[in-house]
N, C-alpha and C positions, 0 to 999 in steps of 0.2 A: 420306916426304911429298914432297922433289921430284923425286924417284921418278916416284908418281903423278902430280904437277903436268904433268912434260915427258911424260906417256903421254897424258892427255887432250889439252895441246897438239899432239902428233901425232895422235893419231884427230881430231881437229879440224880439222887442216890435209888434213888425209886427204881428210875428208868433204867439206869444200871443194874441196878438187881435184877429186874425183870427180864432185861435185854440177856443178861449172860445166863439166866436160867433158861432162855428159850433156847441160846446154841447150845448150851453145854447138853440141853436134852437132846439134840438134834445128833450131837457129837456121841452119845450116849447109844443112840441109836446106830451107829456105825458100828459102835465098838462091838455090839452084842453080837454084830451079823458074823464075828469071829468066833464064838461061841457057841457048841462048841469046835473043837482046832479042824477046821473045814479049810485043807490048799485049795480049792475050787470053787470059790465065793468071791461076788464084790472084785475088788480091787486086785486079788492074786489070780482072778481070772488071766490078765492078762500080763503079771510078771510070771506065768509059767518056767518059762528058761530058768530063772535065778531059782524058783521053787525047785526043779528036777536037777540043775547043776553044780547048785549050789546047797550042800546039805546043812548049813549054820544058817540061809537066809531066814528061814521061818522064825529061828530062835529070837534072830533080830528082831525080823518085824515084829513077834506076839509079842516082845520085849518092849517094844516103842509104844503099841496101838494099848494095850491094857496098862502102862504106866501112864500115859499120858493124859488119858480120861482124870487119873486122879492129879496127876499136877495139875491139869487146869482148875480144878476144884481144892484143892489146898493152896497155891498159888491166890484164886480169887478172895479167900476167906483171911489169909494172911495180907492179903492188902488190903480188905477194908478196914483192917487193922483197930478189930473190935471180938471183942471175946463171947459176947452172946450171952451172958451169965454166966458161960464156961471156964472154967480156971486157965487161965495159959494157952488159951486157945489160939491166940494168933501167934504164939510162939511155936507153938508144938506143930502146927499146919505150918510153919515157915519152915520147921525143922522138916517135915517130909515132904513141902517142895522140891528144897535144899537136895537133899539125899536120893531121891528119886529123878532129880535132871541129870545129877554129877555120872549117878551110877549106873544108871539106865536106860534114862531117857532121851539124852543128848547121843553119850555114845553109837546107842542103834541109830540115830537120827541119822549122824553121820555115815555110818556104814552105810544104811540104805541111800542116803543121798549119792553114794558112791554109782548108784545101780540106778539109778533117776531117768523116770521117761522122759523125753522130749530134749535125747542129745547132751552134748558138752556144755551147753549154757545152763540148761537146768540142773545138770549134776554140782556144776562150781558153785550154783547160787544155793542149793541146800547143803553141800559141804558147809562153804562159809557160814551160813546158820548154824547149821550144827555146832561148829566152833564156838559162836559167837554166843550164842545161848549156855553152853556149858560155860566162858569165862564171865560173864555175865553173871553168870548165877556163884560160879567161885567167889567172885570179887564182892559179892552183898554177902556169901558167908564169911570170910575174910575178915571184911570189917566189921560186921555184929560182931565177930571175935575179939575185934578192937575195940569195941564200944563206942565207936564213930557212927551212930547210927541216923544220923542226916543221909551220911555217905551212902550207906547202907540204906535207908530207904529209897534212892535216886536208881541204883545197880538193882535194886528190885525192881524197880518199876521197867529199867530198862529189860529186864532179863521175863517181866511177865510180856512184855511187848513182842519179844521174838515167840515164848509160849502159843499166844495170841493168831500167830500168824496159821496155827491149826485149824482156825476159823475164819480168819481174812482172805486164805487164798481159796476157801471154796467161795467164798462169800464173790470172791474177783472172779472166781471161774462162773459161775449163775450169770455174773452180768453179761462179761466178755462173749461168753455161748449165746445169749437171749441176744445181744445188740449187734453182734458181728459174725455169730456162727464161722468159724475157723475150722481150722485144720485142727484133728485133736493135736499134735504134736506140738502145734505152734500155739495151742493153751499151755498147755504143761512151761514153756519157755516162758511165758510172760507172767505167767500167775507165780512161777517160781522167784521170781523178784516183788512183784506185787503184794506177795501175801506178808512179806515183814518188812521191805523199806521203808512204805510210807507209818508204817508202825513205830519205828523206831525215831520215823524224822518228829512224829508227834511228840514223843517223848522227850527225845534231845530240847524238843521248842518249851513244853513246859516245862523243864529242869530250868532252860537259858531265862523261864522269865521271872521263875520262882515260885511257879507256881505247884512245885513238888519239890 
């Protein structure tokens, strides 16, 4: 019996490895198509406006799309909260989660969510991310400060869940477009909630049942 228990937690853990190495390449590959500082690629195709009217947008965005690559990737390695041989490894990777949401990554998030396609429902829905992600992530640095570090594992996990949502809501956009083909505008709206509710509700449910 714990046998099988410790086989499923490794094909588990497996799975998860495997699963986050696939997006994070996938994510990986985005990020490069900004590389180098090209306004007329991808995704600024079509924020032109804020690119020619705004002359800090690009700061933001190159600010968001190159940090965030690596929070997902120090973020993931500080939660499986294993060192690898390495000294201090899930410390020091929680330390530049930490410092890379507070100071960079959340901030543009928000700005840009300011400027968000698809209207006043998708702008409010990635503000409040924005938000919610930087206090998120404050409050698990907060308490490792305090050495309450239960507490502090819990605000991580909630704070890597909003993270996460950099790959849930393309992950929502592929379905939504394949099963429904919409209006693009009326994706941007619904995947703007999609890509961290149901993330967050996950998390809230393991915390409530103890199982994090």
């Amino acid at each position: 019996m714990l046998s099988a228990k410790r086989n499923i937690s490794l094909f588990l853990k497996t799975f998860l490895i495997v699963g986050f190495g696939y997006f994070f390449w996938l994510m990986l590959k985005i990020t490069l198509e900004y590389i180098p500082f090209n306004p007329e690629v991808s995704f600024l195709m079509i924020k032109q406006t804020e690119v020619v009217d705004r002359p800090e947008y690009l700061t933001f965005f190159y600010a968001h799309v190159y940090t965030s690559i690596f929070v997902l990737l120090s973020g993931f390695l500080a939660i499986l909260r294993q060192n690898f041989g390495l000294k201090n490894l899930h410390r020091n990777m929680g330390k530049v989660y930490i410092f890379l949401i507070l100071i960079f990554a959340a901030p543009s998030g928000i700005y840009m969510g300011v400027f968000a396609n698809g209207g006043f429902l998708s702008k409010i829905s990635f503000v409040i991310l924005g938000f919610l992600w930087w206090f998120s992530t404050y409050k698990a640095y907060q308490l490792a400060r305090q050495k309450k570090f239960k507490e502090h594992k819990q605000w991580m996990w909630r704070s890597f869940a909003f993270t996460l949502s950099a790959i849930t809501l393309r992950m929502w956009k592929v379905i939504i477009v394949y099963l429904f083909h919409p209006n693009p505008m009326d994706v941007y709206q619904i995947i703007a909630w999609l890509g961290w509710i149901p993330n967050i509700l996950i998390i809230e449910y393991l915390i409530t049942k103890k199982h994090i």
